[in-house]
RODO-2510 file (C-alpha; in nm, 4 decimals, decimal comma):
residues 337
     n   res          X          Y          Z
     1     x    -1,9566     0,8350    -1,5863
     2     x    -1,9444     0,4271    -1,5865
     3     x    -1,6963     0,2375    -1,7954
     4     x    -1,9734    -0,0911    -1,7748
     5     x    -2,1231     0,0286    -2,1050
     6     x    -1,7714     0,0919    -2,3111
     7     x    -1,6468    -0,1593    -2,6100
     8     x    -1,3446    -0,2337    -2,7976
     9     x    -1,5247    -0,0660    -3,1441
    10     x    -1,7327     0,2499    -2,9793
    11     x    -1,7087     0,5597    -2,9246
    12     x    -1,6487     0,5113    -2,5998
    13     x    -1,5830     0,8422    -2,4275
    14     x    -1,3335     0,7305    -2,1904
    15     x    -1,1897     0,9792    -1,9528
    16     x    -0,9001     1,1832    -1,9902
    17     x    -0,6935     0,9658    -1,7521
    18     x    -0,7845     0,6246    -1,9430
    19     x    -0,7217     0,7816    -2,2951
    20     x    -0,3657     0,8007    -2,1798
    21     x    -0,3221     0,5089    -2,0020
    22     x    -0,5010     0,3136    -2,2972
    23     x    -0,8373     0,1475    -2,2354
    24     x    -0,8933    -0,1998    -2,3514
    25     x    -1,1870    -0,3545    -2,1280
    26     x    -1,3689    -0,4005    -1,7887
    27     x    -1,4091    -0,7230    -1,7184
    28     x    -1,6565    -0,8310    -1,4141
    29     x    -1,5565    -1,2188    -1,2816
    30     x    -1,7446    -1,4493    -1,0426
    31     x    -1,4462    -1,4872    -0,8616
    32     x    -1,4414    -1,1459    -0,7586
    33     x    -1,7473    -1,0815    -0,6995
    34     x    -1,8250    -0,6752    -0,6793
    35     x    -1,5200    -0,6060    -0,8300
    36     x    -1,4520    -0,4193    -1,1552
    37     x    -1,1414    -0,4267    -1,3545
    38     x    -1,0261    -0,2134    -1,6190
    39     x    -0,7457    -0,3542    -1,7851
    40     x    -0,5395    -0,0354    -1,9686
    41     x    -0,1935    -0,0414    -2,1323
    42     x    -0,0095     0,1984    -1,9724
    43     x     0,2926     0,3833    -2,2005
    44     x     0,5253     0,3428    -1,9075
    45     x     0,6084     0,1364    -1,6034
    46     x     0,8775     0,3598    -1,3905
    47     x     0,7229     0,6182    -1,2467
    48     x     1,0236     0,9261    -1,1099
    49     x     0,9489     1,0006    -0,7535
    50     x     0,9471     1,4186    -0,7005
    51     x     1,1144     1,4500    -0,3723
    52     x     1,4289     1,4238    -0,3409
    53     x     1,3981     1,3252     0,0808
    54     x     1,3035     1,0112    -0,0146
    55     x     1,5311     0,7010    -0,0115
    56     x     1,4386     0,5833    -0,3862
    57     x     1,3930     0,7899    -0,7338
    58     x     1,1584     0,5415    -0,9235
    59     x     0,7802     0,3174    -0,8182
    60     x     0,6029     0,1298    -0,9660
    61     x     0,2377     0,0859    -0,9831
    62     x     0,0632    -0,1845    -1,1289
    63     x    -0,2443    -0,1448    -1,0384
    64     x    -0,4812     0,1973    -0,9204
    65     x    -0,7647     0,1794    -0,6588
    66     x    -0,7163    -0,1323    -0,4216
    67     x    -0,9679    -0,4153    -0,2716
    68     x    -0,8066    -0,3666     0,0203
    69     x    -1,0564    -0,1319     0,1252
    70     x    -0,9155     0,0161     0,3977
    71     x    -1,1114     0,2978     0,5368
    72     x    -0,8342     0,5268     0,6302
    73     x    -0,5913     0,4820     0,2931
    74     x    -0,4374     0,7904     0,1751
    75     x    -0,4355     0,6828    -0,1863
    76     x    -0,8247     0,7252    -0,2521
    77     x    -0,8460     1,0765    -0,3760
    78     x    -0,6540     0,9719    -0,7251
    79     x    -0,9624     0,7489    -0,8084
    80     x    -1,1225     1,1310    -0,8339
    81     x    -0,8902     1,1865    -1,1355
    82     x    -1,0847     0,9080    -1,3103
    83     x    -1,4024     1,1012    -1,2650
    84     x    -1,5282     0,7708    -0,9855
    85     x    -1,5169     0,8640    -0,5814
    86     x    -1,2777     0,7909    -0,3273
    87     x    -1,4511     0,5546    -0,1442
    88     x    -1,6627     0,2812    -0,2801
    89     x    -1,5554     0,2980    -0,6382
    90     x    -1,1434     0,2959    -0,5053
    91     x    -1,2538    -0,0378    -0,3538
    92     x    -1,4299    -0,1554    -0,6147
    93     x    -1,3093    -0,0239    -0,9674
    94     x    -0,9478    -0,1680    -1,0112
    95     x    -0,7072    -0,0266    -1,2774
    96     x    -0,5139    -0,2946    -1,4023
    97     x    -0,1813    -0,2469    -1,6155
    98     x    -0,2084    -0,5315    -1,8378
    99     x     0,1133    -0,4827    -2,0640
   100     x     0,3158    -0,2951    -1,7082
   101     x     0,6177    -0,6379    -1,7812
   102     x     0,6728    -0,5558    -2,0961
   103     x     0,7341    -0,2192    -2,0872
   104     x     0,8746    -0,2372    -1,7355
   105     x     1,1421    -0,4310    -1,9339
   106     x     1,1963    -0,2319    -2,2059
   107     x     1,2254     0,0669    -1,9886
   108     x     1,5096    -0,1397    -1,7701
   109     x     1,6879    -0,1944    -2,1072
   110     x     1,7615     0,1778    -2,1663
   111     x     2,1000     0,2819    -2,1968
   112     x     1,9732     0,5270    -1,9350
   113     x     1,8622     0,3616    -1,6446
   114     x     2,0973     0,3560    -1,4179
   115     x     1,9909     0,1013    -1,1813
   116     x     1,8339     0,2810    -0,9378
   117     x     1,5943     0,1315    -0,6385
   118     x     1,2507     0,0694    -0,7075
   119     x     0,9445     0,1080    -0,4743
   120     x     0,6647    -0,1102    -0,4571
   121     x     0,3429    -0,1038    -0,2714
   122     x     0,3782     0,2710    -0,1431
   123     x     0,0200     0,3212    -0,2518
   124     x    -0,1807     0,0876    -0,3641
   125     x    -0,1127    -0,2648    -0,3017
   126     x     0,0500    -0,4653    -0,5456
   127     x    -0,0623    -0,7951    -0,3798
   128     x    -0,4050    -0,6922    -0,3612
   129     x    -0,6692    -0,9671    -0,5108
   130     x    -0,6443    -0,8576    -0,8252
   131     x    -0,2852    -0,9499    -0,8511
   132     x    -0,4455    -1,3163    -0,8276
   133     x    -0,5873    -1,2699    -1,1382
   134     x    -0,3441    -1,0682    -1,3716
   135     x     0,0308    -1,2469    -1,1797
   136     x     0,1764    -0,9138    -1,3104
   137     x     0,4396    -0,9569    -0,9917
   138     x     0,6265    -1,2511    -1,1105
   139     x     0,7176    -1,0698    -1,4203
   140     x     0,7876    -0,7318    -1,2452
   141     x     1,0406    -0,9026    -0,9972
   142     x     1,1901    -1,0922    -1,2687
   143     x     1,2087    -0,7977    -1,5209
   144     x     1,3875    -0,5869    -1,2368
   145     x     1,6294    -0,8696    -1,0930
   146     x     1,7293    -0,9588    -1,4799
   147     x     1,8423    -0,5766    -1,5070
   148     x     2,0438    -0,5561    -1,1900
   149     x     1,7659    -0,2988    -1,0385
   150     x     1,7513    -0,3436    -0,5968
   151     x     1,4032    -0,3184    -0,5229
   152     x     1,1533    -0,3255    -0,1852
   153     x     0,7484    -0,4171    -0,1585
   154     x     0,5409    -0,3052     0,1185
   155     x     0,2153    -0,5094     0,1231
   156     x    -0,1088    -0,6572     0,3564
   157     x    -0,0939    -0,8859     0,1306
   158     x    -0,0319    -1,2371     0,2191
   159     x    -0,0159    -1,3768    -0,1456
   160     x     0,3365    -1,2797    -0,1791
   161     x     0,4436    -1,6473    -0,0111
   162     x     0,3510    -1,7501    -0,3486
   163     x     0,6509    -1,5629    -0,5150
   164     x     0,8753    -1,6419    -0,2146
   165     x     1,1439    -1,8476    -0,3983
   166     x     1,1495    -1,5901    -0,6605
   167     x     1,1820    -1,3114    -0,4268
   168     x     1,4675    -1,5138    -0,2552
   169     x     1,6321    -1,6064    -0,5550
   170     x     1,6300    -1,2673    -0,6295
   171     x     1,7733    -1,1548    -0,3104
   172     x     2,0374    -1,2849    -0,3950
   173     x     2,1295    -1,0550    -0,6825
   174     x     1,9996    -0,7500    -0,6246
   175     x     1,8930    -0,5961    -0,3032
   176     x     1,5235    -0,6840    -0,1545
   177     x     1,3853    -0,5433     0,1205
   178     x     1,0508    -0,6695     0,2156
   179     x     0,7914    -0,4891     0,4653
   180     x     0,4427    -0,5974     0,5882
   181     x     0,1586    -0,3762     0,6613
   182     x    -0,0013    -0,4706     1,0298
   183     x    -0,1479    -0,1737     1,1740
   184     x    -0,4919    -0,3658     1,3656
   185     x    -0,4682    -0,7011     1,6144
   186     x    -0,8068    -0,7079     1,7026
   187     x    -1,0145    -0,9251     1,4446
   188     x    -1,3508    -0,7237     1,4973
   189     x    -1,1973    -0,3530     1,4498
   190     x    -0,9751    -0,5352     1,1380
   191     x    -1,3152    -0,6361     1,0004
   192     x    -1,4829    -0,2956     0,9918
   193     x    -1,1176    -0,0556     0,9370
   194     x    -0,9254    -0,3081     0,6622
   195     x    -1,2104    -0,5377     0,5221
   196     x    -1,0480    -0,6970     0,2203
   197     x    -0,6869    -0,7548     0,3903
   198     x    -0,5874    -1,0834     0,4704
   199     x    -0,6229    -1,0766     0,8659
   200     x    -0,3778    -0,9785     1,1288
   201     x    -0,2507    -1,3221     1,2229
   202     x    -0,2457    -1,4274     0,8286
   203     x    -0,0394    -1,1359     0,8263
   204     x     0,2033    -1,2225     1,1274
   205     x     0,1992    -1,5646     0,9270
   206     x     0,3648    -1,4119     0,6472
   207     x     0,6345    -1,2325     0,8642
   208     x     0,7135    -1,5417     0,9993
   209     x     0,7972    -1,7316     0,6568
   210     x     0,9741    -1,4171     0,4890
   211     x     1,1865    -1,4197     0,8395
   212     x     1,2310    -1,8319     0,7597
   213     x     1,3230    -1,7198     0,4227
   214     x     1,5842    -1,4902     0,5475
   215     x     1,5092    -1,2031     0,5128
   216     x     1,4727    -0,9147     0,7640
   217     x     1,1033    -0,7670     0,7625
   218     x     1,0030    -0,4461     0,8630
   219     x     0,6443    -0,4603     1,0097
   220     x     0,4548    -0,1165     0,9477
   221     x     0,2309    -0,0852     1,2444
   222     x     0,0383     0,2124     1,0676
   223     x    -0,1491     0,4144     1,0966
   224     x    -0,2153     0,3982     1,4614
   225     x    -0,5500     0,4644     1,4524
   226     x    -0,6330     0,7368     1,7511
   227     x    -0,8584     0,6144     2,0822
   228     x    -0,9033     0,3067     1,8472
   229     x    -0,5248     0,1246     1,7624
   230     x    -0,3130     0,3526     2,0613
   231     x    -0,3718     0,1689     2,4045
   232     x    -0,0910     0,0610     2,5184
   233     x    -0,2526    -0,2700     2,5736
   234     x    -0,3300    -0,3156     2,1900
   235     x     0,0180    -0,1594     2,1002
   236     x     0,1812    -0,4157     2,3445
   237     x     0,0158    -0,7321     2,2289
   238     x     0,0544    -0,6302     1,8944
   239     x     0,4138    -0,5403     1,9275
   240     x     0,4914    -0,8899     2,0976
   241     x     0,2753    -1,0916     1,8189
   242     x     0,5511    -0,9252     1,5766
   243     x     0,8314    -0,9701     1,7563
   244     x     0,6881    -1,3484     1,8107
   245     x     0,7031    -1,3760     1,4590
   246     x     1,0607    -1,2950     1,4002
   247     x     1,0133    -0,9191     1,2602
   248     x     1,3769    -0,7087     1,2364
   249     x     1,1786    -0,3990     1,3579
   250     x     0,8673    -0,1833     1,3836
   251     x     0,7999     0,1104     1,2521
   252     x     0,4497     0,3423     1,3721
   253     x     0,3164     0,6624     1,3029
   254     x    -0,0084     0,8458     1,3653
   255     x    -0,2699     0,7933     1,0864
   256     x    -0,3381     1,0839     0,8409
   257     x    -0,6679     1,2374     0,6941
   258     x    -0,6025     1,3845     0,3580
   259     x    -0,8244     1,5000     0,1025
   260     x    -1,1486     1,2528     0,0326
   261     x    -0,9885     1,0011     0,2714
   262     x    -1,0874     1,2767     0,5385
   263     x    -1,4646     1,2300     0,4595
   264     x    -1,4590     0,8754     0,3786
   265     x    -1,3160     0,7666     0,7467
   266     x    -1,4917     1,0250     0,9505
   267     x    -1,8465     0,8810     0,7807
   268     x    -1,7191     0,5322     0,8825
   269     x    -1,6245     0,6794     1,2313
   270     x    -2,0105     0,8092     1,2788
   271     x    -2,1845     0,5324     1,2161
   272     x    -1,8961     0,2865     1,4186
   273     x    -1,8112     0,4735     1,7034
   274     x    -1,9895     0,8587     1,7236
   275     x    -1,8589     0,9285     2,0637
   276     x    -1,5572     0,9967     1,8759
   277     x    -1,6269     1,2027     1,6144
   278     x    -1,6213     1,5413     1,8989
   279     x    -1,2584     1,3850     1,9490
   280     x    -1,1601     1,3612     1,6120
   281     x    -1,2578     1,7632     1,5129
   282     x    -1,0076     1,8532     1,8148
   283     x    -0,7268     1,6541     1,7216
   284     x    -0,7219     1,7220     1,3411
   285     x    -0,8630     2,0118     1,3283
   286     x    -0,9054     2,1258     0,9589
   287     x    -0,5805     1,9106     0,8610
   288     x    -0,4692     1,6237     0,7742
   289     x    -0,2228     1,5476     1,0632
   290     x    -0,3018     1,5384     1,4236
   291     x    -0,1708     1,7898     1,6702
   292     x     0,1953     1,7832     1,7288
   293     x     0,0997     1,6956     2,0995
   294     x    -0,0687     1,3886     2,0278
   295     x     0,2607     1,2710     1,8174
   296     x     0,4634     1,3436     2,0907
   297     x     0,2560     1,1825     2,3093
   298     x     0,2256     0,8336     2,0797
   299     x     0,6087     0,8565     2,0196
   300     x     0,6449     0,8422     2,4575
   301     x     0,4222     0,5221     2,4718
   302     x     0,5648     0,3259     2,1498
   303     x     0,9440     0,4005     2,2000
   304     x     0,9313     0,2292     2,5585
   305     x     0,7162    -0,0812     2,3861
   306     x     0,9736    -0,0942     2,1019
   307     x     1,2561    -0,1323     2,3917
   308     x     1,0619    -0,4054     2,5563
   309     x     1,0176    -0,5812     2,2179
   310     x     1,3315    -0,5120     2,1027
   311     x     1,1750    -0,4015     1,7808
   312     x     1,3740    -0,0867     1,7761
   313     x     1,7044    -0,2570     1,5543
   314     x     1,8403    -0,0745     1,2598
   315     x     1,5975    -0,1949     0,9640
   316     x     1,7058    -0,3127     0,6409
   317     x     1,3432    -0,1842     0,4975
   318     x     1,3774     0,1532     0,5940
   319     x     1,3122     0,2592     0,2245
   320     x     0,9346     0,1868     0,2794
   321     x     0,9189     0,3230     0,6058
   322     x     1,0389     0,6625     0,5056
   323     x     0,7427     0,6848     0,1906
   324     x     0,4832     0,5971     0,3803
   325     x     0,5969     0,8436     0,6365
   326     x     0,6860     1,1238     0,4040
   327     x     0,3965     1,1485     0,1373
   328     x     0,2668     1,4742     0,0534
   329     x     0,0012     1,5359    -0,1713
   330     x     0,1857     1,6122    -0,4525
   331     x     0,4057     1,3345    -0,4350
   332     x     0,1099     1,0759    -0,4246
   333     x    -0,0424     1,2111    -0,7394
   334     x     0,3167     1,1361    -0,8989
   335     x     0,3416     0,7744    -0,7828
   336     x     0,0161     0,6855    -0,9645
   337     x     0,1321     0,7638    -1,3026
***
């Protein structure tokens, strides 16, 4: 099923998951070329975290699918729930939560809240390109600062400067902790692994101004990518363009092949670089994770790069680090409510 064909007046037959989220529109733009977006208004903006090992209780998610198209994100198999696939249509066909400020603020305004952290960015990115068209994070950051709520963002995307003051202004009220997303140095392997992220030294650039801006990042270099991303030559230079660029720490972890994202990477991995794919079946297995060896192994060659980078201070973003390093299946299927 295709939402191209669906109006305001027919009978549209929209799926289960966009009857509740209420469908308005898809709207195809120039600017964006190859992009869909299907603009719903969503019934609520908080979404309650089920795991009580986490660091935060609430997310929010503006926006499903991501333009980001990276090849190994965890997040694709809830595009599935929309009856589209996990790989080309997550890139492509972008849920947007037109009316998320709104109720985002009405939600805040409960007698109930009680001013708990909020998570941004631990799935899809809310600084993908679409938030260039919709500027749903002004109002989100203002909305939560407003109610007294601490919040943190983890993004690749560098179009964050342009909320900068307001993020700083609001840093001063309420906790912020920022995090970037910088997982690939070399330009090529960026290209074919992460091709609609900003690039690795935009990316550095950003660290760099939030650092100017005062506040201590947290870089995520993740996933490393195996016999790709884990030389310690690429770990090094990577390591010491973050540190260059004024980062409060680093925080890496082997990637993970879940559910369609499984499929989606290890077709990418065929056609890119097949004399891995023999590799790949030993070291995952039938799983999702990679062999507790091969952790143990990564942690011995980034905890002595970490030292040498002194990237391995106590972190004032650590509520990031610990979602993206805790999701379980379940648990992602709650965050994109």
């Amino acid at each position: 099923m295709r939402w191209q064909r669906q109006t305001l007046n027919a009978d549209d037959g929209a799926l289960p998951g966009l009857e509740r989220a209420g469908f308005v529109r898809s709207v195809q733009t120039p600017e964006f070329e190859g992009i869909t977006f299907h603009e719903v208004l969503c019934k609520s903006a908080l979404n309650r975290v089920p795991d009580s090992n986490l660091p935060f209780s609430w997310t929010i998610n503006p926006m499903r699918g991501c333009s980001h198209a990276c090849r190994y994100c965890f997040a694709r198999g809830s595009h599935e729930y929309l009856d589209l696939d996990a790989g080309a249509d997550f890139d492509s066909q972008i849920v947007v939560k037109t009316n998320v400020v709104p109720v985002l603020r009405r939600e805040l305004h409960k007698r109930s809240w009680r001013r708990e952290s909020v998570a941004l960015g631990t799935n899809t990115d809310p600084y993908q390109r679409a938030e260039g068209r919709y500027r749903l994070m002004p109002g989100i950051i203002s909305a939560l600062t407003e109610s007294g709520t601490g919040f943190s963002i983890l993004t690749k995307g560098t179009l964050l400067r342009r909320d900068l003051s307001l993020l700083t202004s609001a840093a001063g009220q309420v906790p912020v902790h920022l995090a970037v997303s910088i997982a690939i140095l070399d330009e090529d392997l960026h290209k074919g692994l992460e091709p609609g992220t900003p690039s690795p030294r935009a990316r550095l650039e950003l660290v760099r101004a939030l650092t100017e801006a005062g506040f201590a990042v947290n870089v995520m270099v993740a996933p490393v990518i195996p016999y790709l991303t884990d030389s310690n030559a690429h770990l090094d230079e990577l390591f010491g363009a973050i540190a260059e660029a004024g980062a409060a720490g680093v925080t890496a972890f082997p990637m993970h092949l879940r559910g369609s994202t499984r499929g989606w990477f290890l077709n990418w991995l065929a056609e890119a670089h097949p004399a891995l794919l023999r590799r790949y079946r030993q070291l995952y297995g039938r799983g999702a994770s990679v062999t507790p060896e091969y952790s143990a192994w990564l942690r011995g060659r980034i905890e002595p790069l970490l030292e040498k980078h002194r990237l391995n201070r106590e972190r004032q973003a650590e509520p990031e680090v610990r979602a993206a390093e805790s999701h379980t299946p379940d648990t992602q299927l709650a965050l994109f409510a």
